[in-house]
N, CA, C and O atoms as a MOPAC input file, in Angstrom:
PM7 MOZYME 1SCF
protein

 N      0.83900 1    -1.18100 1     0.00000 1
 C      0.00000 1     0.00000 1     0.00000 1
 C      0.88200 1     1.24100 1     0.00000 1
 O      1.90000 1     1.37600 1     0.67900 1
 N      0.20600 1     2.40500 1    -1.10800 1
 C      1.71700 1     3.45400 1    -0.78200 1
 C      0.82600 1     4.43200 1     0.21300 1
 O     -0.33800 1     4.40300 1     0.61300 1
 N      1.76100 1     5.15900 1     0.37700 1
 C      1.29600 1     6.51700 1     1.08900 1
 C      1.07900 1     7.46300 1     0.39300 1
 O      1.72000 1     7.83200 1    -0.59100 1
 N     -0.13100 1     8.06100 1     1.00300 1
 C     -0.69300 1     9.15700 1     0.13100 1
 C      0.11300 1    10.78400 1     0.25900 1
 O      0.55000 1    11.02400 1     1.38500 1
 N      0.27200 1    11.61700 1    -0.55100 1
 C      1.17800 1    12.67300 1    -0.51800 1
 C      0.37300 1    13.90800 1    -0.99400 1
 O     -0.20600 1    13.92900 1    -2.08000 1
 N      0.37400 1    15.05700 1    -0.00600 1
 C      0.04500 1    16.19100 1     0.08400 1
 C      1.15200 1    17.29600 1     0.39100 1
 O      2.12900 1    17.11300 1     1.11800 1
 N      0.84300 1    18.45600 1    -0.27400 1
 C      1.29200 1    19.23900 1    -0.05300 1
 C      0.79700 1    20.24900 1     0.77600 1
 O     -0.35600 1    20.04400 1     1.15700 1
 N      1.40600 1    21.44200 1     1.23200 1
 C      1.10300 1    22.02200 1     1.71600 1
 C     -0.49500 1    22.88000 1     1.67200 1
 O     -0.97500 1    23.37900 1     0.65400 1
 N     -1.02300 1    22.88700 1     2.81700 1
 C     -2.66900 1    23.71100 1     2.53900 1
 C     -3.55900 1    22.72700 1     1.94300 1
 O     -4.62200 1    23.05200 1     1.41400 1
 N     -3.05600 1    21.28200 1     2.03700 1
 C     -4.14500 1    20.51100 1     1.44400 1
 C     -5.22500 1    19.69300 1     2.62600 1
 O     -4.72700 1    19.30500 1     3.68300 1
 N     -6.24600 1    19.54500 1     2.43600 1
 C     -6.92400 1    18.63900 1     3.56100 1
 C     -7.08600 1    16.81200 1     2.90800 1
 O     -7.88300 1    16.38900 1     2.07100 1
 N     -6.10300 1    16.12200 1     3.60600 1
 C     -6.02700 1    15.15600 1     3.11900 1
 C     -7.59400 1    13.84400 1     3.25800 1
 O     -7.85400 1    13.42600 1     4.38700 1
 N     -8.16200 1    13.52200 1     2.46600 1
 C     -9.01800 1    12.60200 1     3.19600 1
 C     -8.37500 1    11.28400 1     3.75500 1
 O     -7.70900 1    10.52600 1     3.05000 1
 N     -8.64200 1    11.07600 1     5.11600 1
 C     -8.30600 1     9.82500 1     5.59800 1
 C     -9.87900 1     9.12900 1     6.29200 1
 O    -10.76200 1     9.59800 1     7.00900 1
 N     -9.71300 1     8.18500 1     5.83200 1
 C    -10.45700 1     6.81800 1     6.22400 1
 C    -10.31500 1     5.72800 1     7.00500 1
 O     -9.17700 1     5.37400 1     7.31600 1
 N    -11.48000 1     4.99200 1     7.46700 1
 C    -11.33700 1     3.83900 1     8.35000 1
 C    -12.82400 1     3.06600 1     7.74700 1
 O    -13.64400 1     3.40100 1     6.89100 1
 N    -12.70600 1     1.94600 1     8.60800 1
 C    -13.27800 1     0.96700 1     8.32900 1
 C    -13.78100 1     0.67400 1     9.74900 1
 O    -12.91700 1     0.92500 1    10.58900 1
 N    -15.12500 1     0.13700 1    10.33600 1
 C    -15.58100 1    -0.70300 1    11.42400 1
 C    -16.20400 1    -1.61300 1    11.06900 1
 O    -17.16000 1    -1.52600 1    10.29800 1
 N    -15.71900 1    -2.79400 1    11.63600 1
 C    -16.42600 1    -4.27500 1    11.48300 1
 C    -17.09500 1    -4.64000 1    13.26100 1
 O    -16.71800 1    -4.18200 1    14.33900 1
 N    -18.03000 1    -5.48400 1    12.98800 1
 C    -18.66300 1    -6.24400 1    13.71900 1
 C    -17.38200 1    -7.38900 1    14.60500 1
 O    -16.58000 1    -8.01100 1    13.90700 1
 N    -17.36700 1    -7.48100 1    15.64400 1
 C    -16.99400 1    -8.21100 1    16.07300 1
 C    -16.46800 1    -9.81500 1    15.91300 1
 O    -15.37900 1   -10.36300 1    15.74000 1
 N    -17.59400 1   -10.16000 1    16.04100 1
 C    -18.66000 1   -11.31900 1    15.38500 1
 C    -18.35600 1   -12.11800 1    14.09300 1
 O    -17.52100 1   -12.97800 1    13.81500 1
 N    -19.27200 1   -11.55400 1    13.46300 1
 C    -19.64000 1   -11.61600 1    12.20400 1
 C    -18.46000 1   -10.87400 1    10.90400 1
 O    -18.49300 1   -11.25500 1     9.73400 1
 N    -17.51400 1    -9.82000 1    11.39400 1
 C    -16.25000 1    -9.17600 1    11.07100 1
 C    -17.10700 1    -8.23600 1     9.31800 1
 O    -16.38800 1    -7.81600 1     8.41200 1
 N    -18.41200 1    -8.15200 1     9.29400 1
 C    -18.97500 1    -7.39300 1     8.74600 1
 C    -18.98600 1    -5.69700 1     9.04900 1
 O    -18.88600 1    -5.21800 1    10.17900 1
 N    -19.14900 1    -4.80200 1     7.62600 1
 C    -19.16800 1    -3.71200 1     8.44000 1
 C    -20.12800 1    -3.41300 1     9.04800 1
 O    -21.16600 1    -4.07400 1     8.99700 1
 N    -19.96900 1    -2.25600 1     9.81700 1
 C    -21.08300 1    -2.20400 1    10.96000 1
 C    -20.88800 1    -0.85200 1    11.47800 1
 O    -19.73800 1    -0.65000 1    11.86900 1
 N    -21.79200 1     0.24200 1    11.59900 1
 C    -21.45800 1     1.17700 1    12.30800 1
 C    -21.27900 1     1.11400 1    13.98400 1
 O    -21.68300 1     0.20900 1    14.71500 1
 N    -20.64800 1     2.18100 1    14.33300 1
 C    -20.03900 1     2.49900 1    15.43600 1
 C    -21.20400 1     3.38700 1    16.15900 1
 O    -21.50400 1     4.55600 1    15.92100 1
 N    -21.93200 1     2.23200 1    17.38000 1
 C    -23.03000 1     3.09700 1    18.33400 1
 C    -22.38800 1     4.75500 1    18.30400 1
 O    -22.75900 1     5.79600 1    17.76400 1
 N    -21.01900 1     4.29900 1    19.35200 1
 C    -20.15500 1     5.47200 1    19.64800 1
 C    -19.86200 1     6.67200 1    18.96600 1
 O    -19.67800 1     7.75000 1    19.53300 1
 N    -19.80600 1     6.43400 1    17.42100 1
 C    -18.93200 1     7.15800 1    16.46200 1
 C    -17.44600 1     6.71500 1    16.75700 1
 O    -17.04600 1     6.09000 1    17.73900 1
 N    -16.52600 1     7.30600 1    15.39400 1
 C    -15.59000 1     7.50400 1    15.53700 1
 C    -15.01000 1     8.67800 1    15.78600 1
 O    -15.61400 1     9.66600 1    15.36700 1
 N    -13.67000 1     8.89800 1    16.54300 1
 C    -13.11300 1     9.76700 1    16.46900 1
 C    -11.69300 1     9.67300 1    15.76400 1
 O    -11.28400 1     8.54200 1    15.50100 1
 N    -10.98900 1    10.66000 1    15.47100 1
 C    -10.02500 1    10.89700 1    14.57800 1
 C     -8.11500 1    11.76000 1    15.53800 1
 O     -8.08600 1    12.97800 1    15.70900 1
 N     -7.52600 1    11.34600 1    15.74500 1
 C     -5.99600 1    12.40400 1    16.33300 1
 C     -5.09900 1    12.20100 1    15.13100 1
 O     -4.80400 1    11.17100 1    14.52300 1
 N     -4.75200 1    13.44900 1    14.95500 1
 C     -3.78800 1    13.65500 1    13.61800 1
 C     -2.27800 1    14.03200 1    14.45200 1
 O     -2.31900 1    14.79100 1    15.42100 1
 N     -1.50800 1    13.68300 1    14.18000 1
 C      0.27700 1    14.02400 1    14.13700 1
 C      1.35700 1    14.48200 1    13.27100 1
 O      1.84200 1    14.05800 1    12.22200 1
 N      1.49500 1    15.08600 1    13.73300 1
 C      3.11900 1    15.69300 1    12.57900 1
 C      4.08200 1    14.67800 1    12.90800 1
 O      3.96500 1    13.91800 1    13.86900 1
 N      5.31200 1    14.68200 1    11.85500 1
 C      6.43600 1    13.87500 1    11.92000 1
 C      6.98200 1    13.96900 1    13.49200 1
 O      7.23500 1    12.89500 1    14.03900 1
 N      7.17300 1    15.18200 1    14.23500 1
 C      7.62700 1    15.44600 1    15.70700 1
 C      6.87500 1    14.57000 1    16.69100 1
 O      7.35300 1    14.27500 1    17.78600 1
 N      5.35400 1    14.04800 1    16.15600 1
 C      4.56300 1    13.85200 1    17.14000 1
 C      3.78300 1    14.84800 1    17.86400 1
 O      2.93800 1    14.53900 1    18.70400 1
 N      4.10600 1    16.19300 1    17.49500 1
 C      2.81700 1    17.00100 1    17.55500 1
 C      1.47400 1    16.79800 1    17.73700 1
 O      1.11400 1    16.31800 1    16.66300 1
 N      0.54600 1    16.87400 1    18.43400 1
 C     -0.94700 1    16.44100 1    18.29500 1
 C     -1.82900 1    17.76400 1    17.54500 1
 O     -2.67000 1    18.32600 1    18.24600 1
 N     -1.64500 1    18.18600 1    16.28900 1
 C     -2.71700 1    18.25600 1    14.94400 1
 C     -3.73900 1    18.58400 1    15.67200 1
 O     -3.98400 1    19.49100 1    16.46800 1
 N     -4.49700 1    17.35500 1    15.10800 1
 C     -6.35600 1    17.21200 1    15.55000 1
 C     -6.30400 1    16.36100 1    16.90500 1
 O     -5.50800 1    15.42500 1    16.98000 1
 N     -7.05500 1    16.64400 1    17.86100 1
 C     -7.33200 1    15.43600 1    18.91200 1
 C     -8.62500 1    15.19700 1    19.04800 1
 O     -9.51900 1    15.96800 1    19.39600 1
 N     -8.65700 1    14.41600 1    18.84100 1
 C    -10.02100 1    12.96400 1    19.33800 1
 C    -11.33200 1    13.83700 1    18.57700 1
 O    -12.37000 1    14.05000 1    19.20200 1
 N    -11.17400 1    14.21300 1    17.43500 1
 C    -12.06600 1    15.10400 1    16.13500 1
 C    -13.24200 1    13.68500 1    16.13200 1
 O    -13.09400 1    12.46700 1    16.23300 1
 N    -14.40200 1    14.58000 1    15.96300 1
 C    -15.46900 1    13.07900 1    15.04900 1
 C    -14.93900 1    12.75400 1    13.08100 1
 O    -14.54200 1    13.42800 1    12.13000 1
 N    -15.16700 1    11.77500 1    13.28700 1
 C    -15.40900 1    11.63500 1    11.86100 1
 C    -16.66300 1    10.87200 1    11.45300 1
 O    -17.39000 1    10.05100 1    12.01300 1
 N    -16.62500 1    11.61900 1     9.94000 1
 C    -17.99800 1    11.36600 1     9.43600 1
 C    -18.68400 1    10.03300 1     8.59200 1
 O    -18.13000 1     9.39400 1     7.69700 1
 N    -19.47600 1     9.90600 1     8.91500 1
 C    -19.69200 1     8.67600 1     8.17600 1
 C    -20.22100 1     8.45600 1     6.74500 1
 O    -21.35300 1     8.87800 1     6.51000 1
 N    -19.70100 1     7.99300 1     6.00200 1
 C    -19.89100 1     7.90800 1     4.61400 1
 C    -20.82300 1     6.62000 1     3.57600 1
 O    -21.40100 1     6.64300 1     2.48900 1
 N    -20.48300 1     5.30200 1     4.92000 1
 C    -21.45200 1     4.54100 1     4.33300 1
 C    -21.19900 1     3.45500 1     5.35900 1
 O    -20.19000 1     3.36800 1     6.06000 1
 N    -22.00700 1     2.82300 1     5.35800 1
 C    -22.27100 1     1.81100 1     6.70000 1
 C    -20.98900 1     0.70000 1     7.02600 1
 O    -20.77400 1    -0.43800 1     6.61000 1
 N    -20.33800 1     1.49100 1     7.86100 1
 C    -18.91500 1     0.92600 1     8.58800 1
 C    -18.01900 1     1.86800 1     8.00900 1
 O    -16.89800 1     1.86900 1     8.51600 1
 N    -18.20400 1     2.60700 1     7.15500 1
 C    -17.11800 1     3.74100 1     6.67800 1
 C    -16.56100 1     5.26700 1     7.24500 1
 O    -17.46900 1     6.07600 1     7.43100 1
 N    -15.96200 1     5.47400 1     7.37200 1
 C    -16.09100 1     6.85100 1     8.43200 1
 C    -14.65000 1     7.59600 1     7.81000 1
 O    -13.67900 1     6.97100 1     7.38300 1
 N    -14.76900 1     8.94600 1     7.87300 1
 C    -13.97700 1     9.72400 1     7.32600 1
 C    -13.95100 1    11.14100 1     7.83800 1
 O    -14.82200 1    11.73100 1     8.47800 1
 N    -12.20800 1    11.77200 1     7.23000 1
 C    -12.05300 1    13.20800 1     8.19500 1
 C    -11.02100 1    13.51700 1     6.93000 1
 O    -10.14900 1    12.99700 1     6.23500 1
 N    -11.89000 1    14.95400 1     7.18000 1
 C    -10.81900 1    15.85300 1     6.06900 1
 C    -11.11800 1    17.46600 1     6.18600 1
 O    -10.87300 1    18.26700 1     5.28400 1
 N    -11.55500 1    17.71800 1     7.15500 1
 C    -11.59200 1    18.83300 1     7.58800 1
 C    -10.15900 1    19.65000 1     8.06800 1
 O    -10.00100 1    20.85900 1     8.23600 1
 N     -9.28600 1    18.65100 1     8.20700 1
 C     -8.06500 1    19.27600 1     8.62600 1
 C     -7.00700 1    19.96900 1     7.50700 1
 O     -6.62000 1    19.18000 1     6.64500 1
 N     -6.52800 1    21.25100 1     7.42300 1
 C     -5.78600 1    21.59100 1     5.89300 1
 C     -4.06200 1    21.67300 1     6.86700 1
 O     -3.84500 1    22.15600 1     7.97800 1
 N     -3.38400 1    21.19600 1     6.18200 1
 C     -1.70700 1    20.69900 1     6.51400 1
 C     -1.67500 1    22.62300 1     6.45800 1
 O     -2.15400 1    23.21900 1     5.49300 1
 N     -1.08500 1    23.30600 1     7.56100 1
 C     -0.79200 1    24.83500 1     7.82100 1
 C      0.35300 1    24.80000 1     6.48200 1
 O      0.66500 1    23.90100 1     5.70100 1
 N      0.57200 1    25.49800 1     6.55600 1
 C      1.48000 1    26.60900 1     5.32300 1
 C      2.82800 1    26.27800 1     5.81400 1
 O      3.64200 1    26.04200 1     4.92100 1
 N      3.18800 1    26.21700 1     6.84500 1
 C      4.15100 1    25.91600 1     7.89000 1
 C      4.76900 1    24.95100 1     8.21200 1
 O      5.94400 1    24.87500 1     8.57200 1
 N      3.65200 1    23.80300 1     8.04400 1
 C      3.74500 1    21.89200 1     8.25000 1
 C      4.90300 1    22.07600 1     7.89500 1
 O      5.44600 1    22.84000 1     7.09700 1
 N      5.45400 1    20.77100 1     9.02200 1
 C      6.66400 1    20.35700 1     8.55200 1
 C      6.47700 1    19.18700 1     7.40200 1
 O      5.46900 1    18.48800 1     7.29700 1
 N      7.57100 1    19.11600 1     6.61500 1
 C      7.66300 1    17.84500 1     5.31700 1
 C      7.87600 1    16.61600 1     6.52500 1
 O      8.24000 1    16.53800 1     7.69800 1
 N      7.35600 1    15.64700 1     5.32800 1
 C      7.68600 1    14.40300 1     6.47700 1
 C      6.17900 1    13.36300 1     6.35600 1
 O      5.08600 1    13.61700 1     5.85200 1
 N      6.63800 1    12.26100 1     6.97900 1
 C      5.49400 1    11.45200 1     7.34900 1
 C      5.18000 1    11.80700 1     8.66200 1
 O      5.84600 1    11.93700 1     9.68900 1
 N      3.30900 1    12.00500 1     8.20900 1
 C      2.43500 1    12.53800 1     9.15500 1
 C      1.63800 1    11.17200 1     9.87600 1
 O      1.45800 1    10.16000 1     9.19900 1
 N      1.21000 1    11.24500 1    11.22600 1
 C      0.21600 1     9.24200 1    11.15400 1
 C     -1.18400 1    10.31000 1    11.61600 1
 O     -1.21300 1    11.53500 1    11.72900 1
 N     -2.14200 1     9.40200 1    11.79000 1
 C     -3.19600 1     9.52400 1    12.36800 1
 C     -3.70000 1     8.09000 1    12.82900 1
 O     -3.46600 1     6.99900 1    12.30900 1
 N     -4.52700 1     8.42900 1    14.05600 1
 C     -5.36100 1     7.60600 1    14.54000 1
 C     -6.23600 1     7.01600 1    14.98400 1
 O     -6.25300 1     7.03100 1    16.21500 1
 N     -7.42700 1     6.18600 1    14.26100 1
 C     -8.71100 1     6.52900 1    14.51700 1
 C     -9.06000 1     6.17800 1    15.51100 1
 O     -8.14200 1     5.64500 1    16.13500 1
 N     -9.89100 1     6.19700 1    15.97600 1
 C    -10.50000 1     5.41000 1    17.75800 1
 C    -11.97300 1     5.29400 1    17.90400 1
 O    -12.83600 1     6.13800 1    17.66400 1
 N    -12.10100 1     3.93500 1    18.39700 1
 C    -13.83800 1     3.57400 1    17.94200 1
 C    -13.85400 1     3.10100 1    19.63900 1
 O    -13.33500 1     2.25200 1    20.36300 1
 N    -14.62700 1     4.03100 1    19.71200 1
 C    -15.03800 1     3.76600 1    21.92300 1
 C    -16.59400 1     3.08200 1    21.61100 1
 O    -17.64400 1     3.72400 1    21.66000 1
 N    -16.43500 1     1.16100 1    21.17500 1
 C    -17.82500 1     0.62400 1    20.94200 1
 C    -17.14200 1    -0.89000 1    21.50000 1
 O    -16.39900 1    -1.43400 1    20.68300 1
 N    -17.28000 1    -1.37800 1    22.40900 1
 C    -16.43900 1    -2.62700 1    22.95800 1
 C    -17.47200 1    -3.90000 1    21.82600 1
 O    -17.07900 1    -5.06300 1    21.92500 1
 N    -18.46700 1    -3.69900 1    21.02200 1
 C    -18.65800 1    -4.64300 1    20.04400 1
 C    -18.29500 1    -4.78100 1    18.55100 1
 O    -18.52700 1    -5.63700 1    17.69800 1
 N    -17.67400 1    -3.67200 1    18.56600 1
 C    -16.92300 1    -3.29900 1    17.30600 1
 C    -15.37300 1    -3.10400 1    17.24400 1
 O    -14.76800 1    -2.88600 1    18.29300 1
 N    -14.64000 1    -3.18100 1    15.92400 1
 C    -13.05000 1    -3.37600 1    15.53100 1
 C    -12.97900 1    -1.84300 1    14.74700 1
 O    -13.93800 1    -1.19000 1    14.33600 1
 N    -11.70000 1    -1.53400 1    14.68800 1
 C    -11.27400 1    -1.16300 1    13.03900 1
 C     -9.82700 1    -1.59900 1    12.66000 1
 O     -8.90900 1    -1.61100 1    13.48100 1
 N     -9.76500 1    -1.76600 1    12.05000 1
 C     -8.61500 1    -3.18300 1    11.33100 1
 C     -7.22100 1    -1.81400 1    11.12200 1
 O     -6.02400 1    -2.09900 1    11.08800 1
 N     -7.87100 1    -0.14800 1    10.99100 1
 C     -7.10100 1     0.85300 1    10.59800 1
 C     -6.75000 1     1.19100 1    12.02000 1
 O     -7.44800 1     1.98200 1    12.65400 1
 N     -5.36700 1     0.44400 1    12.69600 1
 C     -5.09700 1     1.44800 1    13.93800 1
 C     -4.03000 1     2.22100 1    13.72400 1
 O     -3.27600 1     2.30500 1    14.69400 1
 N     -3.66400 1     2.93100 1    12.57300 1
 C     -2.72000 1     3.83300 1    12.47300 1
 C     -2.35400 1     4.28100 1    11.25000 1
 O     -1.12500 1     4.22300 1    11.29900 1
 N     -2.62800 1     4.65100 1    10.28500 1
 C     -2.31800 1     5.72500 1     9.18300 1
 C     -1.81200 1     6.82500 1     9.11300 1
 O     -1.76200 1     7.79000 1     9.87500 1
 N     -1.23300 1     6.49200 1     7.59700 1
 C      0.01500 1     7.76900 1     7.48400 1
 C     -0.37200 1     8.45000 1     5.83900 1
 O     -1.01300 1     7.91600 1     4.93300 1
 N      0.21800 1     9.66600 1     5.87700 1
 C      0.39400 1    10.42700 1     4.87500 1
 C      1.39500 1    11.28700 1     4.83800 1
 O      1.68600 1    11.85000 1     5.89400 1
 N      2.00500 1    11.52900 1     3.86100 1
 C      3.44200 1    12.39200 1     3.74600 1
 C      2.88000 1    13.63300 1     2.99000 1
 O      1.97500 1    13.70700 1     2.16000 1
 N      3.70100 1    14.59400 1     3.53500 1
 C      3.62900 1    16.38200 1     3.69300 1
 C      5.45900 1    16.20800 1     2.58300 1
 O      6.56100 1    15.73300 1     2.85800 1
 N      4.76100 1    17.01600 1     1.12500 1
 C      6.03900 1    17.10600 1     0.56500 1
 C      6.50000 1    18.54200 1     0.69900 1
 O      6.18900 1    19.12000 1     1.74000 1
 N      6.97200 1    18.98100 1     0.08500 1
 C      8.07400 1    19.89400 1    -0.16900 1
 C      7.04500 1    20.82400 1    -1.49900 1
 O      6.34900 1    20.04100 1    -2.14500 1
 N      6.94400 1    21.90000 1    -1.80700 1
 C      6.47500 1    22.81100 1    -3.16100 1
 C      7.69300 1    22.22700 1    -3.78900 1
 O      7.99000 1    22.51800 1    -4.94800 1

């Protein structure tokens, strides 16, 4: 899988997935999801943001635009599903911040 690459001032879309426990079908999240974004330093970005849901077990965030400033580098994020009957298989994603 590669990593996705943005430049500066862009709002990257990042995604997740929730499955059923069980059955390992998707399944929405009673809870919702939430979303924490990081810079290469480990900076905390976004913390514990909702993300939106797009289609049943799908959930997504792109409200965030990389500042003018961002450092270059690989960025992670991490989604978090507070539903003790549900998974997401995505516990950590990345995207790289290039250079103009």
């Amino acid at each position: 899988m590669s990593v996705k690459q943005y430049f500066r001032g862009a709002s990257p879309h990042l995604e997740c997935r929730v499955y059923n426990r069980t059955s390992h079908a998707l399944v929405d999240a009673g809870t919702g999801v939430t979303i924490s974004v990081y810079d290469p330093q480990e900076n905390v970005m976004v913390n514990d943001s909702a993300m939106q849901k797009q289609a049943t077990g799908i959930y997504y965030y792109q409200a965030y635009g990389i500042p003018a400033t961002g450092p270059s580098g690989r960025w992670f994020w991490i989604p978090k599903v507070n539903d003790a009957t549900v998974y997401t298989r995505d516990k950590i994603g990345y995207f790289e911040v290039m250079d103009y």
